[in-house]
N, C-alpha and C positions, 0 to 999 in steps of 0.2 A: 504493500500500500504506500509505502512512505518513498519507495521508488519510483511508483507509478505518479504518483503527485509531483515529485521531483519533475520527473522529467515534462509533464505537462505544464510547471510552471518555466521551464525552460525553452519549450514551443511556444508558451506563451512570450516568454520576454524576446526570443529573436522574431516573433511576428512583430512585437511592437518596434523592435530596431530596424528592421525592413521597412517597415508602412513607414518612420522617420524619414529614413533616408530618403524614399520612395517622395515622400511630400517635401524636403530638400532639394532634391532636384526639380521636381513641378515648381518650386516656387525662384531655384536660378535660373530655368526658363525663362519664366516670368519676365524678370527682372535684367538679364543679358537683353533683348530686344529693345528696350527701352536706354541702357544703355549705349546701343549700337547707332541707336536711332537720333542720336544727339548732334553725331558729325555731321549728317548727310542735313538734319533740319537747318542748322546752323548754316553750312554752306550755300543751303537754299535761298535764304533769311540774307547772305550776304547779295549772292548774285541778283536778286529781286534790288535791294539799294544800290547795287551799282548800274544796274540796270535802270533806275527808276533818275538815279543821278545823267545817266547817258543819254538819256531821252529828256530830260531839263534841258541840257545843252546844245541840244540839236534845237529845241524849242527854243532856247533864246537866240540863237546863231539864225534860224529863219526866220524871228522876230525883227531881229535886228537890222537884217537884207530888207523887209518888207519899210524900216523907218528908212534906211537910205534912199529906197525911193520914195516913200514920203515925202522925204527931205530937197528932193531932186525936183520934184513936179512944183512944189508951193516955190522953192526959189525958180525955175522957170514962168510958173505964172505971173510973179510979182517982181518978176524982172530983175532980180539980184543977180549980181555977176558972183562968179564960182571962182575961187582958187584953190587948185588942186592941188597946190601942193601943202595945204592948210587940211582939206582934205583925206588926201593920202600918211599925212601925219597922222590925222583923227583916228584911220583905216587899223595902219599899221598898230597903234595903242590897244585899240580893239580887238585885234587880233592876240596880243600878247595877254592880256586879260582873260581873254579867249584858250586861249593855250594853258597858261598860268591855272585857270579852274579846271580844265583837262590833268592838268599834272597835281595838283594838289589833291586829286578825291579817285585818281590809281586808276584812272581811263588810258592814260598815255604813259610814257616816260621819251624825255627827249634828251641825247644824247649828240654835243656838238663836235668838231674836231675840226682843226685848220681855219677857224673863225676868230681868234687874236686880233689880226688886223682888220676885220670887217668894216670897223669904223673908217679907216682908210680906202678903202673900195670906193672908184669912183670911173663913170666911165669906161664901162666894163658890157660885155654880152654875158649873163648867169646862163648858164645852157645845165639843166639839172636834165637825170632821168625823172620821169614821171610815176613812179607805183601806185600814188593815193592821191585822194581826196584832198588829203591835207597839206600837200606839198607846197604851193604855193602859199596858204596862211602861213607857214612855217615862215618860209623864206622871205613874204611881206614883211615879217611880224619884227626882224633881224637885221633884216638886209639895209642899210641907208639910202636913202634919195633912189628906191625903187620903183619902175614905172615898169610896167607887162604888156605885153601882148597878148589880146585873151582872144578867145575864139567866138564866132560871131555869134554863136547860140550864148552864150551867158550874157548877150543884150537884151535878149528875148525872155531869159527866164527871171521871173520877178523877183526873185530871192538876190539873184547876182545882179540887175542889172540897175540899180542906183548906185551901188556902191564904182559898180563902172564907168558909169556915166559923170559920176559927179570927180573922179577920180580920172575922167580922160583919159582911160586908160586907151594902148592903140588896137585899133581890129583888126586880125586876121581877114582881111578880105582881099585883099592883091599886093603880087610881093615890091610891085615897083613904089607903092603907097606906104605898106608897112618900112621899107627899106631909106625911104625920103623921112615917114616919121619921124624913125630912130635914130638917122644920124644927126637930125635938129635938137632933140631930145640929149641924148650921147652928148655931142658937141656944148650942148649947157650942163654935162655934169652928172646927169643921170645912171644909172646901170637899167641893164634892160631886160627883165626877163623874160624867157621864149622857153619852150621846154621843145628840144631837138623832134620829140615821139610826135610830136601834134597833140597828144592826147593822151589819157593817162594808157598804159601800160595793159596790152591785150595778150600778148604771146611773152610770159615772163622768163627772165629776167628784162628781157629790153626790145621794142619795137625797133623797124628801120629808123634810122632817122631823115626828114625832109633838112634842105640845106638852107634855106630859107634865113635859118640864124649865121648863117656862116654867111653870105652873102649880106646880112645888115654887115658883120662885122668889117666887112673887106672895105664898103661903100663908107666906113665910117672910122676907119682905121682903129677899131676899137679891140682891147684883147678880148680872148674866149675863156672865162673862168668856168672851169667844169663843178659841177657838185655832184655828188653820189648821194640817194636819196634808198635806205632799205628800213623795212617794218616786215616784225614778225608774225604780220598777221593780213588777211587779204579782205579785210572787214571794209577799210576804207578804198579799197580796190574800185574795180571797174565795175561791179554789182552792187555797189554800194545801194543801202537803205537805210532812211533816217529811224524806222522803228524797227529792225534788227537785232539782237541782242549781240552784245561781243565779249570774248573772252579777254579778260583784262588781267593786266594794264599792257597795253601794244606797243614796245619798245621801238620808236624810232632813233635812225642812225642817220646823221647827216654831216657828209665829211667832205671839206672844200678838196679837189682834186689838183691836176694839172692844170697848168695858164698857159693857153696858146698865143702868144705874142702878135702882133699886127703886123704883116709882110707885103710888100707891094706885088710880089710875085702870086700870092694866094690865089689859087682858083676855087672857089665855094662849092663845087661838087665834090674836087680831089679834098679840099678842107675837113668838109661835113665826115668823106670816108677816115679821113683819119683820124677826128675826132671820135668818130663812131667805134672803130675798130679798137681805140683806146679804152672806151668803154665797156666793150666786150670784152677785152683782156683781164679786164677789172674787175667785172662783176660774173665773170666766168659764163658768159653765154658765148652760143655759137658763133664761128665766125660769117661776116657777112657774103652771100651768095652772089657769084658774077651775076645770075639775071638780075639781083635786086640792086644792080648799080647804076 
């Protein structure tokens, strides 16, 4: 008898440590998932504010396009004369503002090199590659006593075309017109920029380049400052959308390259190729194709 109860209380007490453990484990099930489940909410919770922050900016950047033409039609109507180079001061501030909230809240990071003497840059062709979107704000936003060449659709779109307009900038519409602009332009002081691709960047690293800037320079004896423009991300690319989501922050790189000197000899095709070719060497894309010469 007193064996038989033995051992029954012994069945008893490992049923009771089994069922224990048994409800230990059910309850760090429990409790693992909720743990796990912290990082990914958290992450969530981040991307949502950076996102919510990336799409302000986009909101105030086409806000602010839509007051410069505001600004443009009321001094046309009431007859105010414009100086743009009062203007393009205003532009560039904006831009850096512009950039400066980009980089403060981990949308961007910009990263300069070979820009020391900027401030002395004068009278120069800026010939960047194109990748982004942002390229040009970039290079506004830096650059001294810069005037552009913009292409004829950002007169037509409401976002860009006050700020164009009131800023004089030159248009791309025929090269013997752009090529007279620039070197009246150039000739007071100016740098010029033209981005070689025409347009941002479709077959990456680098489109053909048109010679169009190498031919202001020649007409205008002015040097060819190259920039290298790379970003590790295709957000502000050729697809670009202003409500998008992107993964942040998009490290740009922007680094002053070689200075092509002004030569009476220069011919603005052979120019353009070797300019081009340069580029290519640089940014490791293919070399340029006889038929595309």
């Amino acid at each position: 008898m007193v064996g038989e109860r033995s051992s029954i209380i012994y069945i008893h007490a490992q049923g009771f440590i089994v069922s224990k453990k048994i409800s230990l484990v059910k309850e760090m099930q429990q409790v693992q998932p909720s743990v796990k489940s912290e990082l990914p909410r958290d992450a969530h919770r981040q991307a949502r504010v950076t996102y919510f922050v990336q799409t302000m900016a986009h909101l105030c950047f086409m806000g602010s396009g839509f007051c410069f033409l505001f600004k443009w039609f009321i001094q046309k109507l009431l007859g105010f004369s414009i100086c743009r180079k009062k203007e393009r001061d205003f532009l560039a501030k904006g831009f850096r503002i512009y950039l400066n909230f980009l980089q403060k809240n981990g949308i961007i990071e910009l990263q300069f090199e070979g820009f020391e003497d900027v401030q002395d840059w004068k009278g120069c062709v800026i010939a960047p590659n194109h990748p982004t979107i942002l390229d040009a704000i970039i290079l506004m936003a830096f650059v001294p006593a810069l005037d552009c060449v913009v292409n004829a659709k950002l007169v037509r779109n409401p976002i860009t075309s006050g700020a164009v307009k009131l800023c004089d900038f030159v248009r791309n519409d025929s090269p013997l017109n752009i090529s007279k602009e620039c070197k009246e332009r150039i000739a007071a002081g100016a740098n010029i920029l033209i981005f070689p691709e025409g347009t941002r960047t479709i077959h990456k690293p680098l489109d053909v380049f048109f010679p169009i800037y190498a031919l202001i320079a020649k007409t205008s004896r002015a040097p060819i400052r190259t920039i290298f423009i790379t970003c590790d991300s295709d957000y502000f690319g050729r697809k670009f959308s202003y409500f998008q989501p992107a993964a942040c922050p998009m490290r740009f790189r922007v680094s002053a390259g070689r200075i092509f000197e002004p030569d009476s000899a220069w011919n603005p095709r052979s120019l353009s190729r070797e300019v081009e070719d340069y580029f290519r060497s640089e940014l490791g894309a293919p070399p340029i194709s006889s038929e595309s010469c």
